[in-house]
Phi, psi and omega in degrees: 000121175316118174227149186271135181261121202225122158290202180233347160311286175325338172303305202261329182292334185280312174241017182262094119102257203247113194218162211307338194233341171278311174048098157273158193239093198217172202255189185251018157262348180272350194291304178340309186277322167299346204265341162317276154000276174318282181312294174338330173251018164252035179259172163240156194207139163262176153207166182246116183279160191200156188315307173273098159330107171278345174249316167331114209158180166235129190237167196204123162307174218245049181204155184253017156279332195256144188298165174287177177193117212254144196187107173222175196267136153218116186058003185140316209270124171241162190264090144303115188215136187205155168334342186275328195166163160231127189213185172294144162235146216248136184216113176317197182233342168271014164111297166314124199235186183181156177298100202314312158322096187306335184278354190245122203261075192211119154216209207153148139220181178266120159267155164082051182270148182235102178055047201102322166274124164296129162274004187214156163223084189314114159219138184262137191218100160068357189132322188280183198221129160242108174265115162234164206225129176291146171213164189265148194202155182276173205289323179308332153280347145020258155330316204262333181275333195311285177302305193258038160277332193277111172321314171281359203243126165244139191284133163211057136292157196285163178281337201263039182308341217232358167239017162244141214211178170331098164287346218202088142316175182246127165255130192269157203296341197281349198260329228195337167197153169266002153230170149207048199265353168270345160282311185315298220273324181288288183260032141307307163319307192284332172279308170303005218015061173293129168049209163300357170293346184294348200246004191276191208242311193218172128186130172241147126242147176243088235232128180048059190030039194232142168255100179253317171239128169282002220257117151277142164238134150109037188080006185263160185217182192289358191259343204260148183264145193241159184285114175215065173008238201294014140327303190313340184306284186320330196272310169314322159280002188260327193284344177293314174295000186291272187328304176285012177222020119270006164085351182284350170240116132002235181222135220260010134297347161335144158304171151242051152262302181327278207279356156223112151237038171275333220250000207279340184300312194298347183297041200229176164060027188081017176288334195270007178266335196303141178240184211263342159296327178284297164328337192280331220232027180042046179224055217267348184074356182279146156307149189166095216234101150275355188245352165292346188225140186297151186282352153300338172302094156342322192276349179294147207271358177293283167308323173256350133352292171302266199310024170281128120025307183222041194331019213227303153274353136343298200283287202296008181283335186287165187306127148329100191229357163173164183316104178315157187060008179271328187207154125340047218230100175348096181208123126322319219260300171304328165286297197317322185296319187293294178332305126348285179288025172258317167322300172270321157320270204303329205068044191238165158184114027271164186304347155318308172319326188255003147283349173253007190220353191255193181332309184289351162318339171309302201290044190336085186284137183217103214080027174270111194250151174213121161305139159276153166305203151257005157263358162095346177287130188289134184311053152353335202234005129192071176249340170319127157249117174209154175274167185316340191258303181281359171309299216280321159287345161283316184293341187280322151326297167308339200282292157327345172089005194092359171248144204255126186025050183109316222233148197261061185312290207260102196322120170322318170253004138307301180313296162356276189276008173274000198224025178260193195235103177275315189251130154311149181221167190271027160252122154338122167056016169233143157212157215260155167245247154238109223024059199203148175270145151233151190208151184241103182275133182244159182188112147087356177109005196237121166259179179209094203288137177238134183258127172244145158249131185224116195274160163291137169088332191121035204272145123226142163245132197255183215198041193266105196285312222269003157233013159068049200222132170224144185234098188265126173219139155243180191195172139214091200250056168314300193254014179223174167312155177292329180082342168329320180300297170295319185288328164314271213299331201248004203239304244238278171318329155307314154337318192275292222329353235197000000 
């Protein structure tokens, strides 16, 4: 039986509160109930099967604060699932489960079964005791309670339900290339749970508008939405080219006394030169250093960013330390401010609101979440949840110049110059655009530059025009490399190549 390896660091690193490309966003009396939340779906599972699921199902704790806790069946294999994430649970045949992870101290059982089914669940944590209770729903509402029970998560799946429809049918690879043993040898590695290929989640490809591979792993299925942290950024900057091809943003050298000017006592001390443009490309002159300290660290300038009051002013209070648009410097913090001018352009709030009613809705995102701060302003800079097809449509759009069927979503030459490779960055063989990656992949001596949008864990959408390829994967490869690199060069790209 397959078990995913998830440490209780990696645990706390993925979903406590503020973390590098995510920040869940909860007050510090709730971590206690999230982190509950949080384990329960870091579990592995065996199960014994029988004519009646006896676990399957959705259950909700006796507090009208704690979120659901979703517990499904796949191949044999059952499942813990919550906004955070979905993973295995190792489940007795007397009802009693415990963590396949020996370092994660959760154990528990099911109770009260009634005509096959348990209605309850006991789960022990650290000392603490939770009782949740099944309740019934249909299964097909699942998702929409799962995600919107949750206070901070705002839905901006589209509205526009009655013009949408399957984008993407499945095509065979036999269609698009004459081998593929090296994609076959890829999600073999991934089903068998090799090394770290065991935590990837998802993977499509979309090769010449054809969707040729489809495969969820790890209990995930084509409805559910995953979490793709610093993805959100890449999805944040299509909303900008959005504004700007409706005339709601100028032009993104604009100042920001132009573009907040709610915003002007904090505009001082050469803070009113900084453009909305510097912010596109993390290069804004402020002090901001998220990556020296864990993001779990209170202390991290990330983290109290999220608990601010105010995140916007927060971010601009901070020190001048050199000429916007002169360096390359990480921030969260710089997205949240890009949110804000999207925000007030558009008239939407939270800024979520205009992925779900402005151009890009043509993409008819479905089961799409977007985390709140803690000032209630949406987390930009990695609170998105979308499943895995629409991920792919954001790469196919970027593929596309920003046009969608026919329609222009994003301004074009906005889109363009957003995915080039504008600012040096302190990564080796990357360089940034305006929240978009670059990259160069080589195979056989041939390079082949590619635009990423990249997530915290392994979130990614690859980009190649030149073989007319988008690559989606998700994961949770918390405590490893995304593997994107090697899955490219030694798995994808040879298929293509040609």
């Amino acid at each position: 039986m397959k078990v995913t390896d998830v440490s209780f660091l990696s645990v706390l690193n993925r979903n406590l509160l503020s973390l590098r490309y995510s920040s869940l966003v909860f007050s510090v009396s709730k971590i206690r109930i999230y982190l509950l939340l949080v384990i329960l779906c870091s579990l592995s599972s065996v199960s014994i099967s029988s004519e009646i699921d006896s676990y399957s199902g959705i259950y909700r704790e006796n507090s009208e604060s704690k979120p659901y806790l979703l517990i499904k069946e796949h191949n044999g294999r059952y499942f813990g699932s919550a906004t955070s994430g979905s993973v295995e649970l190792f489940i007795y045949d007397n009802g009693k489960f415990r963590a396949r992870d020996i370092t994660i101290d959760i154990n528990g059982y099911f109770q009260d079964k009634i005509k096959g089914k348990y209605q309850k669940q006991i789960v022990n944590l650290f000392g603490s005791h939770s009782v949740y209770e099944r309740v019934d729903i249909p299964k097909e509402k699942f998702i929409s309670v799962l995600y919107n029970s949750d206070k901070k998560m705002a839905d901006f799946s589209t509205s526009k339900v009655d013009v949408c429809k399957d984008s993407y049918p499945i095509t065979s690879l036999d269609n698009v290339t004459d081998t593929y043993e090296n994609i076959d040898t890829l999600i073999s590695k991934i089903e068998i749970g090799r090394h770290v290929y065991k935590n990837i989640n998802s993977l499509l490809i979309l090769k010449d508008d054809k969707l040729v591979v489809e495969r969820y792993f790890n209990g995930w299925n084509a409805d559910e939405p995953h979490m793709i942290q610093s993805v959100s950024k890449s999805l944040t900057s299509l909303l900008v080219g959005s504004a700007i091809k409706e005339n709601k943003i100028v032009d993104i050298k604009q100042t920001l006394p132009l573009l907040l000017p709610n915003y002007k006592e904090y505009l001082n001390g050469g803070r009113e030169k900084i453009t909305l443009q510097n912010l596109l490309t993390m290069s804004a002159g402020l002090h901001w250093n998220e990556w020296d300290t864990s993001y779990s660290n209170p202390e991290n300038i990330r983290y109290k960013e999220i608990f601010s009051e105010d995140s916007v002013v927060f971010t601009l209070e901070q020190s001048l330390i050199e000429k916007p648009g002169d360096r390359f410097n990480y921030s969260g913090g710089f997205v949240s401010v890009v949110g804000e001018v999207i925000s007030q352009a558009t008239n939407q709030s939270p800024m979520s609101d205009y992925a779900k009613n402005g151009p890009l809705s043509a993409l008819c995102f479905k089961n799409a979440y977007w985390l709140k701060q803690n000032d209630d302003r949406t987390n930009v800079a990695g609170g998105a949840f979308l499943r895995p097809r629409d991920m792919l449509k954001i790469g196919q759009l970027v593929l596309n110049d920003g046009n969608w069927n026919g329609k222009q979503l994003v301004d074009k030459n906005y889109l363009i110059e957003s995915t080039e490779p504008i600012m040096d960055t302190n990564l080796t063989g990357k360089k940034y655009g305006y929240f978009w990656w670059n990259t160069t992949f080589y195979v056989n001596g041939k390079k082949y530059p590619a635009i990423l949008a990249q997530g915290y864990g392994g979130q990614d959408i690859v980009i190649i025009k030149e073989l007319n390829l988008v690559v989606v994967k998700t994961a949770s490869n918390f405590n490893f490399p995304s593997l994107i690199g090697k899955i490219m060069s030694v798995h994808v790209i040879p298929e293509f190549k040609n």
